[in-house]
C-alpha positions in Angstrom: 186.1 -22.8 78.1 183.3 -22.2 80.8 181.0 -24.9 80.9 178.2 -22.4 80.8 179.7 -21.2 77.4 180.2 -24.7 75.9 178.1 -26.6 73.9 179.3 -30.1 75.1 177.1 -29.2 78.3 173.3 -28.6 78.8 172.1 -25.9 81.4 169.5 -27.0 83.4 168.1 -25.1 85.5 167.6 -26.9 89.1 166.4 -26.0 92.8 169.4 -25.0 95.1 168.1 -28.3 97.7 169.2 -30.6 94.7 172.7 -30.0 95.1 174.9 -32.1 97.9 177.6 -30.2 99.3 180.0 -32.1 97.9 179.2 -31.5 94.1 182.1 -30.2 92.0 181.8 -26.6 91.9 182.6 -26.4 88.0 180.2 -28.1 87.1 177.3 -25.4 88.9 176.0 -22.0 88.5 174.5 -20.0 91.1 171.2 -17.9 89.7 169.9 -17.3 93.1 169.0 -18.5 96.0 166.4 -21.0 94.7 167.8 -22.3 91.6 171.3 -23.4 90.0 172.6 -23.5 86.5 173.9 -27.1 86.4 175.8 -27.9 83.3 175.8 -31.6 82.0 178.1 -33.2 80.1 176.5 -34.6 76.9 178.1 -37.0 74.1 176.0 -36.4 71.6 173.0 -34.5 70.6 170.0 -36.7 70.8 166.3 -35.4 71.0 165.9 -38.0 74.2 167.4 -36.5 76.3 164.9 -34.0 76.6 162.5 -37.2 78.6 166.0 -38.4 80.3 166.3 -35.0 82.0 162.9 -33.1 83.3 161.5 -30.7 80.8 161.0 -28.0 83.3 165.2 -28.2 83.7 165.7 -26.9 80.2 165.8 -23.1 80.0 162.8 -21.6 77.8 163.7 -20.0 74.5 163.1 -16.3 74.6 162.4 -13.9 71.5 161.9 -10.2 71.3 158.6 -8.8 71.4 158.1 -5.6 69.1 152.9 10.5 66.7 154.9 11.1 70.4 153.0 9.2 72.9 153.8 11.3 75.9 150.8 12.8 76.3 149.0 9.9 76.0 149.7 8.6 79.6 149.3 12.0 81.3 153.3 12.2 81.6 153.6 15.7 80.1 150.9 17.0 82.4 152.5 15.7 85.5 156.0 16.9 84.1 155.2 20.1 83.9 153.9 20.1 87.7 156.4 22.1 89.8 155.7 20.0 92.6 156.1 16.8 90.3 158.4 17.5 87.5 159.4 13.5 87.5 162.1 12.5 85.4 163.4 9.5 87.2 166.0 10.9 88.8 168.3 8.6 91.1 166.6 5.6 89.5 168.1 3.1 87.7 166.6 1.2 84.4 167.7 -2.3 83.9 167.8 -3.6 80.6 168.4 -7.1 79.4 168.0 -7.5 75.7 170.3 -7.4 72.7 172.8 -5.1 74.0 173.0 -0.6 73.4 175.1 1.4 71.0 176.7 2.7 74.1 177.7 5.7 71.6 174.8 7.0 70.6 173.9 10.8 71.7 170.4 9.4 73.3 172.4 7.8 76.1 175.2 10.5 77.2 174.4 14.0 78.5 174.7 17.2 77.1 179.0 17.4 77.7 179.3 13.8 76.1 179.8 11.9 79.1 177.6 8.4 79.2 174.2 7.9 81.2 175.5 4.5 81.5 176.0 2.7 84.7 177.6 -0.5 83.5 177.1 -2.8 80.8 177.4 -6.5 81.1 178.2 -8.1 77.7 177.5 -11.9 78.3 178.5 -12.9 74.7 181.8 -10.8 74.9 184.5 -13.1 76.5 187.5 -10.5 76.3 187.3 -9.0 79.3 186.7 -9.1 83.1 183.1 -10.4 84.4 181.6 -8.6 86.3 182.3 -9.2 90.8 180.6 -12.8 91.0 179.3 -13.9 87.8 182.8 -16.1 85.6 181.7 -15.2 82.3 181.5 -12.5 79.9 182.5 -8.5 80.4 181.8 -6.0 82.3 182.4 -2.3 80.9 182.4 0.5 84.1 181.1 3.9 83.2 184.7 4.8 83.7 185.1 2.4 80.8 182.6 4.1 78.4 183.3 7.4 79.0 187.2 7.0 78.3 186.1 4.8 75.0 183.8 8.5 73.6 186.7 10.3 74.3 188.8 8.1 72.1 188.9 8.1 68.2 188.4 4.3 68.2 185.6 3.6 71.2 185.5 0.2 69.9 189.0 -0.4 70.4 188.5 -0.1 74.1 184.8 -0.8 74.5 184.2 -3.5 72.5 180.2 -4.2 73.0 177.6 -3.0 70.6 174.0 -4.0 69.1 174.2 -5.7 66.1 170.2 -6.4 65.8 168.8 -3.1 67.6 166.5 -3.9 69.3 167.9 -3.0 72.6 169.3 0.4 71.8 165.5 0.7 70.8 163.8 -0.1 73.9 166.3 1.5 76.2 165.9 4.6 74.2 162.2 4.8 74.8 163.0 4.6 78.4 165.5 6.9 79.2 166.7 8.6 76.1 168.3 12.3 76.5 166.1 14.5 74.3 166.5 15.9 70.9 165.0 18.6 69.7 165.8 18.5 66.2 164.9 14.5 66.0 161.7 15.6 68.0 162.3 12.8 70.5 162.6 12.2 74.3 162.5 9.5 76.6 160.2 9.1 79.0 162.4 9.7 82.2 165.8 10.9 80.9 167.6 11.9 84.1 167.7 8.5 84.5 170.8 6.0 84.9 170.9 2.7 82.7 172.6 -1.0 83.6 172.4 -2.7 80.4 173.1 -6.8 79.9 173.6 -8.0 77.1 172.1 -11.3 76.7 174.6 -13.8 74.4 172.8 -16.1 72.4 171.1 -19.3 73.5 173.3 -22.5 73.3 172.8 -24.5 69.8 172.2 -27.8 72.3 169.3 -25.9 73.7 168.3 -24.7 70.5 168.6 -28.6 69.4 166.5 -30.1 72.1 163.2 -27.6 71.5 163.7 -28.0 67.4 164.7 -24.0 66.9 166.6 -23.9 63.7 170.2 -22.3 64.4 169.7 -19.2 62.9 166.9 -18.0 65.1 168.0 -15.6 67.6 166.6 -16.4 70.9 168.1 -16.2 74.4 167.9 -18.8 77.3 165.5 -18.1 80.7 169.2 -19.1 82.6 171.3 -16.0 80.8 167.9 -13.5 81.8 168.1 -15.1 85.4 171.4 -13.9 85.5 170.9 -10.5 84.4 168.7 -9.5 86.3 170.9 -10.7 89.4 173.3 -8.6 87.8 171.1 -5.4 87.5 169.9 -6.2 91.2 173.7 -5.9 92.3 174.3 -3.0 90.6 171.5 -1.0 92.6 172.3 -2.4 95.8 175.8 -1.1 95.1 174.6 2.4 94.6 171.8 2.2 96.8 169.8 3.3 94.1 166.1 1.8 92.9 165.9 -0.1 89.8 163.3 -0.8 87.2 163.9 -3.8 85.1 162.3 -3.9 81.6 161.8 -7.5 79.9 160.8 -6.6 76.6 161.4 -10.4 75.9 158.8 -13.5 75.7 158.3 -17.2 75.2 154.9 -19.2 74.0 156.9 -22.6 76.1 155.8 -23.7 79.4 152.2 -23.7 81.0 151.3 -19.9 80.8 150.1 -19.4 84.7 153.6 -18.0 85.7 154.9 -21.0 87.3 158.7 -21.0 85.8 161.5 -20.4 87.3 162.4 -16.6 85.8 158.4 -16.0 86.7 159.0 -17.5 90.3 162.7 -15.0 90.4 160.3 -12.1 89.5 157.5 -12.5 91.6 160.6 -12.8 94.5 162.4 -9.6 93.7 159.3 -7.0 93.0 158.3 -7.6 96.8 161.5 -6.2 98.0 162.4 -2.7 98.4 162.7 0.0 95.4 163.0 -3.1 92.8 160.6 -3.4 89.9 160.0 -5.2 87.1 158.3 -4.9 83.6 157.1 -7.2 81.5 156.1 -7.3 77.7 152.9 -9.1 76.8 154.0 -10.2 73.9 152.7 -9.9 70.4 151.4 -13.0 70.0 147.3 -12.9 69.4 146.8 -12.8 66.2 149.0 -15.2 64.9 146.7 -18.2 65.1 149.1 -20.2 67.6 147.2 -20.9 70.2 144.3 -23.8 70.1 141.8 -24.0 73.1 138.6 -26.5 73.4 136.4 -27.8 76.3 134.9 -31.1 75.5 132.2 -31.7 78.4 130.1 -34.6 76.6 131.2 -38.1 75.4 132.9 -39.5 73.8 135.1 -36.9 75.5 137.5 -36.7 72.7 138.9 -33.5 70.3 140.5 -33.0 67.1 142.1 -30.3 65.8 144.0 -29.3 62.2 147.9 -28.0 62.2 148.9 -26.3 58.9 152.4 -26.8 58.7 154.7 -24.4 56.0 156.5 -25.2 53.2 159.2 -23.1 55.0 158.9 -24.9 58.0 161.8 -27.2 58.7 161.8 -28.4 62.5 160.0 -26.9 65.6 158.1 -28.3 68.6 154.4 -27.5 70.2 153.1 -28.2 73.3 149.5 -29.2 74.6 148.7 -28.8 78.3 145.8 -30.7 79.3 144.0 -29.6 83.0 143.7 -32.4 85.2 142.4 -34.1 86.9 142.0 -36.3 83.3 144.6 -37.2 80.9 144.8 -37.6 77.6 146.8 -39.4 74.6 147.0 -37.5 70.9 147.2 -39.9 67.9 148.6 -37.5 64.9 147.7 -37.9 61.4 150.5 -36.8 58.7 148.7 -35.1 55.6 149.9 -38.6 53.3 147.5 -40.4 55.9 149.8 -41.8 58.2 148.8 -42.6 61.5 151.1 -42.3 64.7 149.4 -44.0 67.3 150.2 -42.2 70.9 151.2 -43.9 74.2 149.8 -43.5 77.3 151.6 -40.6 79.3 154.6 -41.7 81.5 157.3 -39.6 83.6 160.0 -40.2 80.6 158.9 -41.9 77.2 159.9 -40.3 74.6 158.8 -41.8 71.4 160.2 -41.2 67.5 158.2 -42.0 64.9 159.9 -42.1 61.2 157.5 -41.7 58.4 157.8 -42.7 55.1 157.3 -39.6 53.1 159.7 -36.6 53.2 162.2 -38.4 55.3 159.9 -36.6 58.3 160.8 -37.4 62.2 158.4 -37.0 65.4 159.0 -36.9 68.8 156.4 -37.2 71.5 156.9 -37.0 74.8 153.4 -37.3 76.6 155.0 -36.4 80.0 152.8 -37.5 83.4 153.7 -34.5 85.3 155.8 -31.2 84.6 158.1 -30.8 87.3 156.4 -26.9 88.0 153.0 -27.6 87.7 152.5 -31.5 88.3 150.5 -31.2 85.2 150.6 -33.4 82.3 152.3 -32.1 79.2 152.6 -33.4 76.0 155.5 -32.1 73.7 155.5 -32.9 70.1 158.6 -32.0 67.9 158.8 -32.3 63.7 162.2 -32.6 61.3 161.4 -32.2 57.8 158.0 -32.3 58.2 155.6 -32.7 55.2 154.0 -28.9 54.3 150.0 -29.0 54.7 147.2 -30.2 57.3 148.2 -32.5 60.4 145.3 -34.3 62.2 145.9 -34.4 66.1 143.6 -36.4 67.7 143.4 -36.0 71.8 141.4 -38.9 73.9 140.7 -39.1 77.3 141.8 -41.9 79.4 139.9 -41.7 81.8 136.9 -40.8 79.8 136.2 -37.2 82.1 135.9 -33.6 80.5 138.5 -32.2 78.5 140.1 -28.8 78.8 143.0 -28.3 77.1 145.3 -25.9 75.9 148.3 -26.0 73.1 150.8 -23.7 71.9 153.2 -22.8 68.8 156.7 -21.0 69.5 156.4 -17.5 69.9 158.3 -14.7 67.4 160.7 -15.7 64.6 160.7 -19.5 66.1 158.1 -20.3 63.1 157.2 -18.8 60.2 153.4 -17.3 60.0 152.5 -20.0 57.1 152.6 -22.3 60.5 149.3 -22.1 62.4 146.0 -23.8 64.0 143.3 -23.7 61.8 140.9 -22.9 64.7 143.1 -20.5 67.1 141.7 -18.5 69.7 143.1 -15.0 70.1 143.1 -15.1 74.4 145.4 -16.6 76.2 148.7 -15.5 74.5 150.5 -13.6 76.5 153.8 -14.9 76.6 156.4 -15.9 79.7 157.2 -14.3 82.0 154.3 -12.0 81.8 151.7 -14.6 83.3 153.8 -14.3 86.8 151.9 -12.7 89.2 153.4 -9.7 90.5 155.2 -7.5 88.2 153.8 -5.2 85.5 152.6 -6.9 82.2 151.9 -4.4 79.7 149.8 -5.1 76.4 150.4 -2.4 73.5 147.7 0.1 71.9 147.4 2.4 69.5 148.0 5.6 70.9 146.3 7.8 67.9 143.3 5.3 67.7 142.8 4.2 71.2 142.5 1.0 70.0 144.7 -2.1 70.8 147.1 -3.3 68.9 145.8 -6.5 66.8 148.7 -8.5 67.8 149.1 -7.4 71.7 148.8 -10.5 73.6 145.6 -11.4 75.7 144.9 -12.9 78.8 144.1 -14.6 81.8 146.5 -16.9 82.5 145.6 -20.7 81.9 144.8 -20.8 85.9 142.4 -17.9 85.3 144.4 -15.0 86.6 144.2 -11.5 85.5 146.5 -10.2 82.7 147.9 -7.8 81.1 148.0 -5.7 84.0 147.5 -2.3 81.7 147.5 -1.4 78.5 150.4 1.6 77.3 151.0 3.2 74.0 152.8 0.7 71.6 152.2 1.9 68.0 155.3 3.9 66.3 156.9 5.0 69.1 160.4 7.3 68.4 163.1 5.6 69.5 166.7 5.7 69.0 168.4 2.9 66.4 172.4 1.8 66.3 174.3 4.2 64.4 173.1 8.0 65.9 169.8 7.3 64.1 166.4 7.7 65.3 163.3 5.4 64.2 160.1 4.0 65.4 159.3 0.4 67.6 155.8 -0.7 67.6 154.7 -3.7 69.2 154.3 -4.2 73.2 158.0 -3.9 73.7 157.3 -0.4 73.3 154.9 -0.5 75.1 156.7 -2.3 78.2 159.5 0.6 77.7 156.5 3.4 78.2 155.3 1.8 81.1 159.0 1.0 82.7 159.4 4.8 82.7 156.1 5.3 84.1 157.0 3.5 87.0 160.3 5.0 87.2 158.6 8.1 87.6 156.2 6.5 90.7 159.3 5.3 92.4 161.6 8.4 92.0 158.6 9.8 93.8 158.2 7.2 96.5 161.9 6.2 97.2 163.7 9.2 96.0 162.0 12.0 96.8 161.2 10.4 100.3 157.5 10.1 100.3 157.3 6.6 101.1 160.7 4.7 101.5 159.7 1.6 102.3 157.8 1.4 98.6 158.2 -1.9 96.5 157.8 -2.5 93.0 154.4 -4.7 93.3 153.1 -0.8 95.4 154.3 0.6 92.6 152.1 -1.7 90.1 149.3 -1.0 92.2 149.2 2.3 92.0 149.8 2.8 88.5 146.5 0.3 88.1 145.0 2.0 90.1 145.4 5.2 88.1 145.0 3.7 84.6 142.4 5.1 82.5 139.2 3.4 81.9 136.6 3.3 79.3 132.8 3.1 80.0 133.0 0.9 76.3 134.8 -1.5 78.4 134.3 -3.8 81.9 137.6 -3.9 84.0 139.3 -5.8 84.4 139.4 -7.6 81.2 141.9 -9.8 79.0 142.6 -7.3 76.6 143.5 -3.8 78.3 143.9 -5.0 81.9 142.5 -2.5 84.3 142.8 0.3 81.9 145.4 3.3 80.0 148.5 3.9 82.5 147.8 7.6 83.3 150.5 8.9 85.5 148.4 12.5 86.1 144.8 10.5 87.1 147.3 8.5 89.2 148.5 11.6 91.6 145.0 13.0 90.9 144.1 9.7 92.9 146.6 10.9 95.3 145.2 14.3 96.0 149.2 16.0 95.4 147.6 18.0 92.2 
């Protein structure tokens, strides 16, 4: 078995420099030219290791985020332009979610044949990987079209979507119209590369306390597709627009991890774009955020834990240059007293009720920020109100952020009792220069309750835009058609709205040299603004994407 299959082996993700020359080659996986898969050989599980090894190697956990909106973004208009009847032709959309019923009639043109460029199955280990990459299956368009011909596709195609919610936001992309279903993609003369993420290791799942039936995906196996998506335009020579309608609530929220890092790379080169869901985070109370300016320069703050709630982990990322310890208080009363940070402590406390287990790792300095970080992770923990108590050490100001998983990692009966809605938008939408798109309503202009809310914890601007999330037609497995709501829809309705800048850019030959971060200036440029509103803001960004006020911009109508 490939070690980046196994579960005898972590993945961490590390920086290329790490690696002597003479390192076994099994036991490392290229990403890119920064960072490296390396798999570890591990024994045993034991929640210590995460303290042994560098939090910032272990892969984040990633979970999905989410009448006719057309209109709403000015795409009709600019459709029915002679001069710019954009339908994304000679662009390629990337997606990297749960995989595409490759048979459905919104992804193959009108005499049957696929739209499909290639689709890499990671969790499918059957066939032949795709040129460079040792695991999972690549299926050609060659492949696809000879499995619609055949009474049994799934005899010779083997991948589908089980969950959905990848035929979903592919659909909203770049499905082929249907008159009778009333529904349309946003650029349907489009080509798609679709990977299909496989699941995320249950070792990985064990260090961050996700319970093994929550489907999440690991930051190394969406590193990895998105090389993949990269090659498959460079072997066409055709742009590509990558949609990440995928988020995590881990790490520092200032875009600082390695997929952010990756992204902010790759929209700086030539015709390749990326777009990013904010995530649908805001309102579910799991986000706590105080400044504590006066003595005794100390905070405390209540956790509701569920009845439901069997294990899961929360982080709290303190601003230096102060550091802090947290003393927690179980709701029987029972004190665990915190230790001083340190680069690898990690300390288990056993309590006496509920056969509950914590472990804290107050961690000096994360290895992407060289802030502290302080992870906290509960088994079997008693339902009801936990006390966390933070001090300063140093006895300076406190400003301090913490965090709850993001998405079906928790249940909603988990939450702070004093969250703040801002601050939520979810990895890896706090990187700097791709697209991050929050969700509104597209009947009410007004946004989505859950659409996640900026800046950054550094202060940086996000979302970028705000496009129409709110019961958006889409297609579903099984030649049905549906609705998605949430800002994965609206990440898809923006992904096509740049498809349509850069067919017009790159394809049509107006500016060749275009890149996906002047593509993302352009459409905020052109967004929509309210005079309720001051832009930008942490809520809509710098507006509506408006594709017509955009060209309008341009003086071409």
């Amino acid at each position: 078995m490939q070690k980046i299959l196994d579960n005898d082996y972590y993945d961490l993700i590390i920086s290329n420099a790490l690696i002597p020359s003479s390192h076994p080659g099994g036991n490392v996986t290229r990403i890119n030219d920064k960072h490296s898969l390396l798999h570890l050989h591990r024994s045993q599980m034991n929640a210590c290791d995460l303290g042994i090894y560098p939090y910032s190697s272990f892969p984040t956990l990633f979970t999905l985020s989410s009448k006719i909106s057309v209109e709403k973004s000015g795409i009709g208009n600019i459709q029915r332009q002679p001069d710019l009847n954009l339908f994304g032709l000679g662009v390629v959309i990337g997606i990297i979610d749960t995989g595409i019923d490759y048979q459905h009639p919104a992804f193959r043109n009108h005499d049957g044949s696929s739209r499909i460029l290639s689709i890499w199955d990671q969790a499918d280990q059957k066939g032949v990987p795709p040129n460079g990459f040792e695991f999972g299956s690549e299926y050609t368009k060659s492949n696809i079209n000879t499995a619609l011909m055949s009474t049994s596709p799934l005899s010779i195609v083997p991948t589908f979507d089980a969950h959905g919610h990848g035929t979903a936001i592919a659909s909203i992309v770049s499905g082929t119209p249907n008159e009778e279903q009333s529904f349309t993609g946003v650029v349907p003369q489009t080509k798609l590369a679709v990977v299909k993420l496989k699941e995320a290791k249950k070792n990985i799942k064990d260090i961050f306390f996700v319970p093994e039936d929550s489907l999440c995906y690991q930051e190394s196996d969406i590193m990895l597709g998105i090389r993949f998506l990269l090659s498959v335009g460079e072997r066409l020579n055709r742009p590509v627009i990558i949609c990440i309608a995928l988020g995590s609530s881990q790490g520092s929220h200032g875009g600082r991890g390695a997929l952010a890092r990756y992204i902010d790379h790759i929209v700086n080169l030539n015709k390749i774009n990326v777009i990013i869901a904010a995530g649908n985070e805001a309102n579910k109370r799991r986000h706590y955020y105080r400044n504590i300016t006066s003595a005794p320069f100390q905070d405390g703050f209540y956790l509701n834990i569920g009845e439901q709630e069997k294990m899961f982990s929360m982080e709290i990322w303190p601003f230096p240059p102060g550091r802090i310890t947290l003393d927690i208080v179980s709701p029987n009363g029972e004190l665990l007293e915190g230790k001083p940070p340190s680069l690898n402590r990690c300390e288990k406390y056993e309590l006496s009720y509920n056969n509950t287990t914590v472990w804290v790792n107050n961690i000096d300095m994360d290895g992407e920020t060289g802030d502290q970080i302080i992870l906290v992770r509960f088994a079997n923990p008693t339902p009801g109100p936990w006390f966390l108590k933070i001090q300063s050490i140093e006895n300076e100001p406190l400003f301090l952020h913490s965090w709850l998983p993001s998405g079906n990692l928790i249940t909603n009966e988990t939450f702070f009792h004093d969250a703040t809605l801002d601050t939520t938008i979810t990895a890896p939408g706090n990187a700097k220069n791709p697209l991050t798109v929050a969700a509104y309503n597209q009947f009410t202009n007004h946004i989505l309750e859950e659409s996640g809310r900026g800046n950054t914890r550094f202060g940086d601007i996000v979302p970028d835009v705000a496009a129409p999330g709110y019961c958006i037609p889409c297609a579903i497995p099984g030649n049905q058609y549906g609705t998605l709501t949430g800002t994965g829809a609206a990440c898809s309705h923006a992904t096509g709205v740049a498809a349509m800048v850069m067919e017009w850019g790159y394809c049509r030959g107006n500016h060749t040299d275009i890149t996906g971060l002047m593509v993302n200036r352009m459409i905020i440029r052109g967004a929509r603004r309210s005079e309720s509103y001051e832009y930008p803001n942490n809520i809509w960004g710098y507006g509506q994407t408006d594709i017509y006020h955009l060209f309008e911009r341009l003086s071409l109508i």
